[in-house]
C-alpha positions in Angstrom: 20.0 36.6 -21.1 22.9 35.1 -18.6 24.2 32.2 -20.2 27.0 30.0 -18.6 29.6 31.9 -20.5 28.5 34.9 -18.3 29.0 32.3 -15.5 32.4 31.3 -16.6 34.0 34.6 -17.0 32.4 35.9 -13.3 33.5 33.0 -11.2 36.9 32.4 -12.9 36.3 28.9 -13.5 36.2 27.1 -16.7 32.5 26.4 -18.8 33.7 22.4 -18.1 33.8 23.1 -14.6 30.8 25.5 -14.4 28.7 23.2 -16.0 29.5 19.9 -14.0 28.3 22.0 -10.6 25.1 23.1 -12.9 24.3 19.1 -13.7 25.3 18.0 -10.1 28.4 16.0 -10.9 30.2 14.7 -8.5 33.6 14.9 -7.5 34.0 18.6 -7.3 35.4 20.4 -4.2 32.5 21.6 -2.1 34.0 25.3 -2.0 34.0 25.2 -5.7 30.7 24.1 -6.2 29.7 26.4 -3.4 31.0 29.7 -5.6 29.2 28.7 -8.6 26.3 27.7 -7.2 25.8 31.1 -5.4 27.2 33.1 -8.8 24.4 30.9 -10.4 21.5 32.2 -8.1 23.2 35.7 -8.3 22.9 36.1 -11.9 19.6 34.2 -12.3 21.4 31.8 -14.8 18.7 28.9 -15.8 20.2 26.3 -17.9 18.0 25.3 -20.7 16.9 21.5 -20.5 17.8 21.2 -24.1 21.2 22.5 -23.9 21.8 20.4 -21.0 21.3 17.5 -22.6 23.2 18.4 -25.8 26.2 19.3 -23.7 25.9 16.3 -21.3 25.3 14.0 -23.8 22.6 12.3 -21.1 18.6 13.0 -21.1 18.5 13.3 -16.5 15.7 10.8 -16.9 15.8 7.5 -14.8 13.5 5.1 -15.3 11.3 3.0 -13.1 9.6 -0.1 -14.5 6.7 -1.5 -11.5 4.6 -4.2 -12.6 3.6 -6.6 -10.0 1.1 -9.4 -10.0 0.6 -9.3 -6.0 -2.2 -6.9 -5.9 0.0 -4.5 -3.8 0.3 -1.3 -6.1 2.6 1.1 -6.0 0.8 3.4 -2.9 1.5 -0.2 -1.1 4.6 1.4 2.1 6.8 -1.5 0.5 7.0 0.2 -2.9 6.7 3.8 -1.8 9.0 3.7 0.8 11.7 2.2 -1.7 11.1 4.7 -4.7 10.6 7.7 -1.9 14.4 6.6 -1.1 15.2 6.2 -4.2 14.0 9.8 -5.6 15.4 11.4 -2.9 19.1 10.2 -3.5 18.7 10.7 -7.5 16.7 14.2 -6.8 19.9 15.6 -5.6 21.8 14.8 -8.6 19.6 16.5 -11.4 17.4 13.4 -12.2 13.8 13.1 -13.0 12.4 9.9 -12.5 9.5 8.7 -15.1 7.0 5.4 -15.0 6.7 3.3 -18.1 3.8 1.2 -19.2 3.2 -0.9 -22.1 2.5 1.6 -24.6 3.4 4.6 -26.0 0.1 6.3 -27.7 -1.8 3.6 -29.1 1.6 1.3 -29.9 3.1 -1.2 -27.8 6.2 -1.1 -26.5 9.0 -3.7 -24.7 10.4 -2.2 -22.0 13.8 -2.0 -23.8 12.5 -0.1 -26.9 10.5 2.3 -24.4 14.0 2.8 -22.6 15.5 3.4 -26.3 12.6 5.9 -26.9 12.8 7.9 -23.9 16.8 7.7 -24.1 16.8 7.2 -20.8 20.1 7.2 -18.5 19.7 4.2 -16.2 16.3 2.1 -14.7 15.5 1.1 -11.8 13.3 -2.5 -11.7 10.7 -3.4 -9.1 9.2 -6.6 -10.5 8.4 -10.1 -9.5 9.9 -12.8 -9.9 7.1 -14.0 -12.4 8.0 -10.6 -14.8 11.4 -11.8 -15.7 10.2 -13.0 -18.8 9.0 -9.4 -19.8 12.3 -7.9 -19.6 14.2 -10.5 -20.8 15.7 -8.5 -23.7 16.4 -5.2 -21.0 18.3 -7.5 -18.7 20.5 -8.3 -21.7 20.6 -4.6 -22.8 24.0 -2.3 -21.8 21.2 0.1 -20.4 22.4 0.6 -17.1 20.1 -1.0 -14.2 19.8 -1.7 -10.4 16.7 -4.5 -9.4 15.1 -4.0 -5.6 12.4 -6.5 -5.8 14.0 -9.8 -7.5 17.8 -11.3 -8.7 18.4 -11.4 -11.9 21.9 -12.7 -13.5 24.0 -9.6 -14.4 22.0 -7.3 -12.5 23.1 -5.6 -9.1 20.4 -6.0 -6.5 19.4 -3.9 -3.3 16.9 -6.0 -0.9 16.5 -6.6 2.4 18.4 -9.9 4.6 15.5 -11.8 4.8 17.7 -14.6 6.2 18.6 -13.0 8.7 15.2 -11.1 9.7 13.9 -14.8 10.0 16.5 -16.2 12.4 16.0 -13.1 14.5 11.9 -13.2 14.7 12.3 -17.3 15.5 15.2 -16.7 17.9 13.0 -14.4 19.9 10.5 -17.0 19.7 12.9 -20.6 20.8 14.1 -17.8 23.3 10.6 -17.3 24.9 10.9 -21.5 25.0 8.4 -22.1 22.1 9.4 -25.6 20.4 6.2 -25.9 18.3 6.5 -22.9 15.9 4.3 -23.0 12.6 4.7 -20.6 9.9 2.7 -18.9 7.2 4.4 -18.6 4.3 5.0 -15.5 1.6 4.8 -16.8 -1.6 7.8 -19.2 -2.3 8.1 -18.4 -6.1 8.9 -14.8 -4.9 12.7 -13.8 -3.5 11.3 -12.8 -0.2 8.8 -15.7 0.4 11.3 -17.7 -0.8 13.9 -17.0 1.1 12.3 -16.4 4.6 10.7 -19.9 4.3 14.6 -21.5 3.4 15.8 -19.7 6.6 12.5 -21.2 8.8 13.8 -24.5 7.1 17.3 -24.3 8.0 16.5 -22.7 11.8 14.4 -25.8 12.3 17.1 -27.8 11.4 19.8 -25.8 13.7 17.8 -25.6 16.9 16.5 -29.6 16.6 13.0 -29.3 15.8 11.4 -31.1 13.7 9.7 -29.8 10.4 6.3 -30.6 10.7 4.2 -30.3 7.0 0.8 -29.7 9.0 2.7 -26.0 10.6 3.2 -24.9 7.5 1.1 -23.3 4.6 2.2 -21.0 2.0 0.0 -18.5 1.1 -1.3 -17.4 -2.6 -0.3 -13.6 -2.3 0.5 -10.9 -0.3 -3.0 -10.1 0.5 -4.7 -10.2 3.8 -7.4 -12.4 2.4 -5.0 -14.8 1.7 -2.9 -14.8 4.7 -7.2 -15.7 6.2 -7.2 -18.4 3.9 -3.8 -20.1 5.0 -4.3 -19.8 8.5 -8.0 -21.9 7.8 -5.9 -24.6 6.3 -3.2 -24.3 9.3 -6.1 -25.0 11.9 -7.8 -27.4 9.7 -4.1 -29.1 9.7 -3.1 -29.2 13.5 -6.5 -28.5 15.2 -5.2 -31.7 17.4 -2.1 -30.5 18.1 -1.8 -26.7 17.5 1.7 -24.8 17.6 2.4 -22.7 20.6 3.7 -20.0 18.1 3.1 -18.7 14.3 5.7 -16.7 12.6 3.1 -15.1 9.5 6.5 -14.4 7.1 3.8 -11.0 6.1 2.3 -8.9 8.6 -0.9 -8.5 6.8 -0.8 -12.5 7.4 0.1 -12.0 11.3 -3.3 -9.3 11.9 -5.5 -12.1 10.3 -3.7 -14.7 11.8 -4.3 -12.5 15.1 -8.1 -12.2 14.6 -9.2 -15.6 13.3 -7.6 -16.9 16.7 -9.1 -14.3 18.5 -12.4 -14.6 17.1 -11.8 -18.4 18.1 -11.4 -17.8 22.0 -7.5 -17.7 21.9 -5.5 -15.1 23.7 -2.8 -13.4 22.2 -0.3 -13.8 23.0 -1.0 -15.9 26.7 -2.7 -18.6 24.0 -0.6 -18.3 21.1 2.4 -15.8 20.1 2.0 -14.5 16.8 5.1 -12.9 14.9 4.7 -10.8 11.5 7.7 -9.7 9.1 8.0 -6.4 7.6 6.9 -3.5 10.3 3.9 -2.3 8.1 2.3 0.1 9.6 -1.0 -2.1 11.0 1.4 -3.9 12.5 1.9 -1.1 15.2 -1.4 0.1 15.4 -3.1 -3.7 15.8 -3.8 -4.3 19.6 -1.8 -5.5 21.2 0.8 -4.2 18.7 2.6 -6.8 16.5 5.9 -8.5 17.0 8.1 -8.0 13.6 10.8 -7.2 12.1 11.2 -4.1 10.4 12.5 -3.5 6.7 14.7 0.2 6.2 12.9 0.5 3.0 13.7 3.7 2.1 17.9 2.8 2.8 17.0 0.1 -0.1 16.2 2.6 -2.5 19.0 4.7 -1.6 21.3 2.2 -1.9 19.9 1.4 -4.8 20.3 4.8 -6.3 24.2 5.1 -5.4 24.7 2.2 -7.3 23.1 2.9 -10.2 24.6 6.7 -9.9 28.1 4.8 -10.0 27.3 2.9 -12.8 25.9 5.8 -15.2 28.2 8.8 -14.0 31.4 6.1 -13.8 30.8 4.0 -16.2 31.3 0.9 -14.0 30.7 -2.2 -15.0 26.9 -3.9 -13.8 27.6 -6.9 -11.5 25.9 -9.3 -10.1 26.1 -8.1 -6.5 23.5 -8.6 -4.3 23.3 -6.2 -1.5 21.1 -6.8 1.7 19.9 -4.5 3.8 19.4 -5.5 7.6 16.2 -5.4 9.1 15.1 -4.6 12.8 13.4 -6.7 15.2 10.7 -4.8 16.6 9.1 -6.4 19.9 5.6 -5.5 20.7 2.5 -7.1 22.4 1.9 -10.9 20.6 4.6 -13.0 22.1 4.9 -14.4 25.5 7.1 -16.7 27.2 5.7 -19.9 27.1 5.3 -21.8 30.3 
């Protein structure tokens, strides 16, 4: 059987060296790690996983804890998208990526004493605001973590500029001449929701127009059902004065928004304009296809990823940096200049 002695003695290098290119460290020279990588194939050398981790002193497993309480689950683009990135960027580097739940056989488990079970090397977090409470004692842990979902003290964080998605959706709108600009709201107790509502606040503000409660209705979750439910309320509000524009902080929101005018003789977008947030994919195949902006998902989880790499292979310190990815605006078929 080849073992990584045999390895060591063919290529010249030393076991140290051998073995880093074997567990994907970085930081060795690419013709280095070229030899011993082809020596490897060559000799059929298979490392065995328990070695590995005796040697390395790590168990290659990352975790990821996904709990959320918006009915999205995790085949949802948001969350897929994210972890797809995520996995790809960690893949490379010799880690496997496991889901926890709240038990292990028929015993409960925190998250922190499932992390301590599994030994695991670092965890990634996608929870809601409303789950803080539930890792409470893993956000005081030295475990080493990255959040892409919510901010939590201590914790660096890879999300997308919500800020500055919304001034660019409601620039396109004031742009097109649109004064009376209502807005369905994400919920506000979640980062997202609460920030894109903040930055329709403040743009408001900037631009001279005046906040007006009956354009504005939060909805209860990110379901389309609710985004129905909010735009009711909106057209129960301002029937007598409807806004010439809705920016629906969810796209989900903006394709009921869309049809609940539609089904009430409106035009979109001569009538109303109707912009979404996110790029999901209805939002392109709706007719006409949705105004949005588009979140790089996928750059969020690699991101994500290259921090939390840094922090396990490096041993860097976790800060509380929040990183924000830009988003795109994506101009399709529901706005119009208003005359």
């Amino acid at each position: 059987m080849t073992t990584i002695h045999d390895v060591s003695r063919e290529t010249g290098y030393s076991i140290s060296t051998v073995s880093k290119v074997i567990n994907n460290y970085r930081g060795i020279k690419e013709d280095t790690r070229k030899i011993i990588k082809e020596k490897v194939e060559e000799l059929g050398f298979v490392p065995n996983s328990s070695a590995r981790t005796l040697v390395t002193q790590k168990s290659w497993l990352i975790a990821i804890i996904f709990e959320e309480e918006q009915e999205l689950g995790i085949l949802h683009p948001h969350y897929s998208n994210i972890l797809q990135g995520f996995k790809n960027v960690v893949g490379k580097y010799g880690y496997d990526i496991i889901f926890f739940n709240a038990f292990l056989g028929e015993k409960k488990m925190t998250f922190l004493e499932h992390c301590k079970f599994r030994n695991v090397d670092g965890v990634i977090i996608a929870l809601g605001n409303n789950a803080s409470d539930k890792i409470d004692r893993l956000l005081k842990s030295d475990i080493p973590k990255v959040s892409v979902e919510s901010i939590y003290s201590g914790v660096p964080t890879v999300i997308s500029d919500n800020v500055m998605a919304t001034r660019q959706i409601l620039e396109h709108l004031f742009m097109l001449g649109h004064k009376k600009i209502a807005m369905i709201a994400a919920p506000i107790s979640s980062t997202a929701g609460g920030e894109r509502y903040k930055a329709y606040r403040e743009f408001l503000d900037e631009n001279n127009l005046k906040f007006e409660e009956k354009y504005c209705v939060e909805a209860s979750k990110y379901t389309k059902e609710a985004g129905l439910e909010a735009c009711n309320t909106l057209l129960q509000q301002s029937w007598d004065d409807l806004p010439t524009a809705i920016y629906a902080a969810y796209d989900d929101y903006a394709c009921a928004v869309k049809d609940m005018f539609g089904d009430r003789g409106f035009r979109v977008p001569e009538d109303i304009s109707i912009v979404g947030n996110d790029d999901l994919p209805i939002a392109e195949y709706t007719t006409p296809g949705m105004t949005t902006v588009r979140q790089n998902r996928e750059q969020i989880g690699e991101k994500a990823a290259e921090i939390l790499l840094d922090i396990i292979e490096e041993r860097k310190v976790m800060e509380s940096e929040v990183v924000r990815i830009p988003m795109d605006l994506v101009i399709r078929g529901t706005t119009f200049r208003k005359n």
